[in-house]
N, C-alpha and C positions, 0 to 999 in steps of 0.2 A: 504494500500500500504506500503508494505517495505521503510523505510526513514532512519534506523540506522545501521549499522553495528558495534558490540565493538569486543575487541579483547583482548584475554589473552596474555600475552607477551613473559615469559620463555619459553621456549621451543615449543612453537606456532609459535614466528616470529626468533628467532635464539636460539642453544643449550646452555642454562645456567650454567651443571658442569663447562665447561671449561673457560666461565667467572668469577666465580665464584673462582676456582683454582686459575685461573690469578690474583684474586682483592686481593684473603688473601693472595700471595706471596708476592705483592708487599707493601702490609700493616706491612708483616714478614718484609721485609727489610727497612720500612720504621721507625717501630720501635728498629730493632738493632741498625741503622746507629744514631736515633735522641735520642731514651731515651737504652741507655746500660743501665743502673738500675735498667731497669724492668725485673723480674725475670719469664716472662713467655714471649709466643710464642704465636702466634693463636690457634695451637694444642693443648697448657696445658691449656690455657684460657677457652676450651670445657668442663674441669672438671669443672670451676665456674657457669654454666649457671644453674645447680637446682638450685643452692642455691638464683642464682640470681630472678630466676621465681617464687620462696619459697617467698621469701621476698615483689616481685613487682608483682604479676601476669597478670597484667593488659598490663603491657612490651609483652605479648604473640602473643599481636596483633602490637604490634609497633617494628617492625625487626629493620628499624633504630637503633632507641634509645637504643634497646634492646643491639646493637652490641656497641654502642658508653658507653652505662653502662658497658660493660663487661669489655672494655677495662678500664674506669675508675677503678672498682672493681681492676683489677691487678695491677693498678700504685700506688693503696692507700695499698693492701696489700705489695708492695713492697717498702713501705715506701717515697713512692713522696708524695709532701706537695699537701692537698685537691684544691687546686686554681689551680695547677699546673697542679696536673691529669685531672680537667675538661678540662682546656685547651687544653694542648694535645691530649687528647680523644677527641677533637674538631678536632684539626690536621687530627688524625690517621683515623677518615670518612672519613674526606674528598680526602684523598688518597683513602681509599678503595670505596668512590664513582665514582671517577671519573673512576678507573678501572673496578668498577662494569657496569658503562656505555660504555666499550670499548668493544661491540659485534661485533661480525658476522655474518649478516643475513643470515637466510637460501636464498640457490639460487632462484630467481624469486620473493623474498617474498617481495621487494618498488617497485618490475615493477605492483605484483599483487594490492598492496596498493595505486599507482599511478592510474593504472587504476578506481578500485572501488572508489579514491576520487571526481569521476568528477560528481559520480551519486548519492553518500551518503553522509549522515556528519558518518565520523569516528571518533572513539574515542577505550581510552582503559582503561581494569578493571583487576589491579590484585591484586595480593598477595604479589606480592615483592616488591622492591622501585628501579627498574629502573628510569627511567626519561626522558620522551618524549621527552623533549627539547635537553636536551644533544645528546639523538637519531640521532635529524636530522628529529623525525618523526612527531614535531609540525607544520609541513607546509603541512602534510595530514590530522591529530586526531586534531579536534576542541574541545576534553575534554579527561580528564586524570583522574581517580581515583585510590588512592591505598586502600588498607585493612587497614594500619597505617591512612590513612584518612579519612576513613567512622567509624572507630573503631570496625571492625569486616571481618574474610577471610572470603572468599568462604570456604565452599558450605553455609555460611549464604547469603541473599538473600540480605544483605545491598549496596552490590556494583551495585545489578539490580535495585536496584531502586534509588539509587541515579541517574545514568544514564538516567531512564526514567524520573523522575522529569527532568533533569537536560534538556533534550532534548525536553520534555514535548511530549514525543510519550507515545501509549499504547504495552504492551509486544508484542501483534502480529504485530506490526510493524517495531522490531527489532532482530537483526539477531547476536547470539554469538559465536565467533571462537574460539577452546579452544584444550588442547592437552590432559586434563585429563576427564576421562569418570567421575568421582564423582565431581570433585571441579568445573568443566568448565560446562560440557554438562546436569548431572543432575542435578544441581542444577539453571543453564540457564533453563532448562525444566520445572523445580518445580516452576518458578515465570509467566512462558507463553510463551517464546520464544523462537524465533526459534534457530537453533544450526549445526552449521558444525562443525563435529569433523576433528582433522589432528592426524591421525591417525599413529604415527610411526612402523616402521618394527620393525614384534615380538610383537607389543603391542594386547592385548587383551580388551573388554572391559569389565573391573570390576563393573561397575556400574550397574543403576538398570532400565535407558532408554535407546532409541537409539536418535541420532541424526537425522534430516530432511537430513543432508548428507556425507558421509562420503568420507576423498580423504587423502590420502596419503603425501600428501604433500602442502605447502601451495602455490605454484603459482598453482595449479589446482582451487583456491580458487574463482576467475572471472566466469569459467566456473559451478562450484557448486550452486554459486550464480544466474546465469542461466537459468538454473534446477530450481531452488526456485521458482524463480519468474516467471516464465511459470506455475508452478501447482498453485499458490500464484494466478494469473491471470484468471486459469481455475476453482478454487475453487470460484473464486468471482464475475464471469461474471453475469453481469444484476443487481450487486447490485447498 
């Protein structure tokens, strides 16, 4: 019997560019307004990231840190004293967290979430460092993993099974919601379970399965679920 639903988060449950846009503006203005000495921007800061992944590789999977080193890296090449830059570069996340959590859900997508929590433990798996909490959406996901947490993204399989450990289900009893055909769906596929894809307009799928179901948008996401578990029910009758 189906008992998990997880769910990928950027552009699954609201569009990322545009938060994303929003968090490095206000990061830009947060450090004009507080360190003027720094001789770089977000934008120039994009030329330090080989160097910085040359050096730390391991940073590849910790987007956090990786963005809170960058910013350090500019404040020590611009000559801020080392205690100083850490600090700050404490500062300048935590601005650009708190914007990074300032989304917009897609329409329907806490009515669909709402509903599906009365029948499943939800939880979510990604790649980024959203924050459920700040969400709003710890009062439906009773677990939360990131990629900086398990120490590996998707399409490695570390975030699926932390998840089933963590819930202590087996992969056919869990069900993954994802917006990208390779890091969401085929790689949900590749560990055992199940997978609605949300499939945006224009998108194609690049990957290399298909999904158990496919909707266009996420409040169709109750009713997909539906569908699941009606064939999920007729595949299992009499066991």
């Amino acid at each position: 019997m189906i008992q998990v639903i997880a769910f990928d988060l950027d552009d699954t449950l609201w569009a990322v560019r545009p938060v994303i846009i929003n968090a490095e503006k206000r990061l830009d203005e947060w450090l004009q307004q507080e360190v003027p000495r720094l001789n770089y921007d977000v934008s120039s800061m994009r030329e330090l990231r080989h160097e910085l992944l040359e050096e730390e590789p391991d940073l590849v999977n910790k987007i956090t840190e990786f963005r809170r080193s960058l910013i350090e890296r500019a404040m020590l090449l611009s000559q801020i004293d080392a205690n100083e830059a850490t600090d700050l570069s404490n500062q300048a996340m935590a601005v650009f967290l708190t914007a990074r959590n300032d989304v917009e859900f897609y329409e329907g997508a806490i009515d669909a979430i709402s509903m599906l929590a009365d029948k499943f433990i939800l939880g979510a798996l990604t790649n980024g460092n959203a924050d459920i909490s700040r969400l709003g959406l710890d009062s439906y996901f009773s677990f939360a993993f990131s990629a900086e947490e398990v120490g590996a993204s998707k399409p490695a399989d570390n975030l699926f099974k932390r998840a089933l450990a963590h819930t202590g289900t087996e992969p056919r009893q869990m069900i993954y919601v994802g917006d990208n055909p390779v890091l969401d769906i085929d790689a949900a596929n590749r560990v055992g379970l199940h997978t609605v894809w949300v499939q945006h307009p224009g998108q194609e799928n690049t990957g290399e399965t298909s999904a158990d179901e496919n909707i266009d948008h996420i409040r169709h996401l109750p009713q997909a679920i539906d569908r699941m578990l009606a064939r999920f029910n007729a595949d299992h009758a009499g066991e």
